[in-house]
N, C-alpha and C positions, 0 to 999 in steps of 0.2 A: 195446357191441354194438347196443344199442335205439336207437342216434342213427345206426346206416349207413339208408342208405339204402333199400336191397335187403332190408332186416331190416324195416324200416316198409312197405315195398309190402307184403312177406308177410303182415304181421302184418295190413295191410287188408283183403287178399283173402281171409284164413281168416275175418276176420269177416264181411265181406261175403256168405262163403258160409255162414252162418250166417243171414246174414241172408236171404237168398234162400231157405234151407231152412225155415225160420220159416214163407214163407208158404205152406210146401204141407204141413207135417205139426206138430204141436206138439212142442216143446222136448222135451220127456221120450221122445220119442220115436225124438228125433235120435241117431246114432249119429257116432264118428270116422267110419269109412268115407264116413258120406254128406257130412262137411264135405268129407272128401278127394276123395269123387266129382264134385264143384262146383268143384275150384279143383285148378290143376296142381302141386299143394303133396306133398311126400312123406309118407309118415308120420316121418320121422327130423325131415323140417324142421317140422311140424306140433307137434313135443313138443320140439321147439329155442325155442317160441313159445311154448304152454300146455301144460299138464300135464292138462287135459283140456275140455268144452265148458261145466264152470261158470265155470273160470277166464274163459273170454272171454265168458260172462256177467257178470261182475266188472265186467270192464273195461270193457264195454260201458255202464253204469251207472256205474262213475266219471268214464267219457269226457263221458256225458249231465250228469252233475254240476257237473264242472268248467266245461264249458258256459254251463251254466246261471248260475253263479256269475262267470264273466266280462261275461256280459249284465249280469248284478245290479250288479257293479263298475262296468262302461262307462254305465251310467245313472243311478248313484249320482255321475259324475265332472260337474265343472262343465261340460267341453268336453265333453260327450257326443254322439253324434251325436241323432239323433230318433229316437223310439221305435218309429217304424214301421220306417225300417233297420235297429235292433236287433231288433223284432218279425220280420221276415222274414229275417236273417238268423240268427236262431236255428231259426226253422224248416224250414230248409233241408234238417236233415237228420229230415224227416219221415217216410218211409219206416223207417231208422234206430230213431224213439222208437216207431212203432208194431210193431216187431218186438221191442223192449226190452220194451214191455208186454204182450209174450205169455207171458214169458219170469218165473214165480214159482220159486224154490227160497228157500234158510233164508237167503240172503245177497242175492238179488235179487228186490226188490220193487218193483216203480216205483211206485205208486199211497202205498205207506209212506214209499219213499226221499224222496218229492217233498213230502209233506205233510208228514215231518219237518222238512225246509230250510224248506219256510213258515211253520212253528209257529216255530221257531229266530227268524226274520227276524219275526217278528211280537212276540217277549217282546221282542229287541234294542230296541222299540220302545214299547212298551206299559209303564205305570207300573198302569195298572189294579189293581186289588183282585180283579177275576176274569177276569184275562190270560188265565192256563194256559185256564181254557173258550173264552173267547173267541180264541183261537189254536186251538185244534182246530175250531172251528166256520168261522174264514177259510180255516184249510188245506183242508181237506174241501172246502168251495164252490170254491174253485179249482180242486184236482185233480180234482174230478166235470166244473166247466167244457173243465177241457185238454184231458180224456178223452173228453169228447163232443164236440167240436170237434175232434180228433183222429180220431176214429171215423167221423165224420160229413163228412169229408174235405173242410170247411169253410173249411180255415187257407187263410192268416192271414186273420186280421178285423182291420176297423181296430182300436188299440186303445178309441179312443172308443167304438168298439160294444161291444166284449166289457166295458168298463166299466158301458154302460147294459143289457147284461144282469141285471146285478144288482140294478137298480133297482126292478125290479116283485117282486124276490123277496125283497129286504126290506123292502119296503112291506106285502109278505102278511104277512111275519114280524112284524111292529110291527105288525097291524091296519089297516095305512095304503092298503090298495090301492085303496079307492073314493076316496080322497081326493087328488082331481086337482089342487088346489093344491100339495100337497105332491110328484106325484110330475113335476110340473111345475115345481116351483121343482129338482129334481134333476136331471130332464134338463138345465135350463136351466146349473146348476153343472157336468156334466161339458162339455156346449157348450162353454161359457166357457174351460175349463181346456182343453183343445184347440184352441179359438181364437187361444190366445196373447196376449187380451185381461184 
């Protein structure tokens, strides 16, 4: 039944009008009526689809996940495209992630959901002795990044910039920020790695 057609428009439009309501009253505030008020949806077919509006907060957050995790894949692949067309085409649906992070209950959390995935993807990689810290301290600077760049209705940035954001903030972190050899020999290594050189 979730592969007709006519099942998948509904099921957008009740989000959609979720997501429209998002921006005029906060989540806990929202009611069935007002998704139904938004979208020419019944109440019979609205509960043919969710069982109520955390469920399509669920899904709204799995949808952003899974997402997410296909960029991660498509950039992980030898033939990948370039990062800047996976950079913007993941942020397409930016309207979407900013209505997702309005949206706190016991099962959605976007700011947890997303720095869990980055802790996850940072041990898969890390041999370190003090991984588990040093994975909450990447997750965190990233998702405080997304989120003010998000908020700041910013996006996209090249990735070369949002990379050299980071530069001057681990420089403070390590003591290093008057030390312009060093935060110049950085710039010059992300240069490089975006150059293709």
């Amino acid at each position: 039944m979730s592969d007709n057609p006519q099942f998948k428009r509904t099921d957008k439009a009740i989000m959609q009008a979720l997501i429209s309501l998002l921006n005029k009253k906060p989540f806990e505030k929202i009611t069935i009526q007002d998704i139904l008020d938004e979208t020419p949806v019944t109440r019979a077919t609205f509960y043919a689809h969710y069982r109520d509006k955390y469920e399509i907060a669920e899904k709204m957050l799995d949808h952003f996940l899974s997402t997410r995790d296909v960029v991660r894949r498509d950039l992980a692949s030898p033939s990948a495209p370039s990062r800047e067309v996976l950079y913007k085409a993941y942020l397409i649906e930016h309207e979407f992630t900013k209505a997702l992070m309005k949206i706190h209950t016991e099962k959605v959390d976007f700011r947890k959901a997303v720095a869990g995935e980055l802790e996850k993807e940072y041990l898969e990689t890390s041999a370190s002795t003090t991984r588990d810290l040093e994975a909450k301290i990447y997750a965190q600077a990233y998702v405080e990044l997304y989120i003010s760049l998000l908020n700041s209705d910013s996006m996209p940035l090249p990735t070369e910039q949002v990379y050299a954001i980071f530069i001057p903030v681990a420089a403070k972190l390590l003591g290093l920020e008057n030390d312009r050899e060093t935060l110049d020999f950085l710039q010059g290594k992300i240069a490089k790695k975006f150059s293709g050189k």
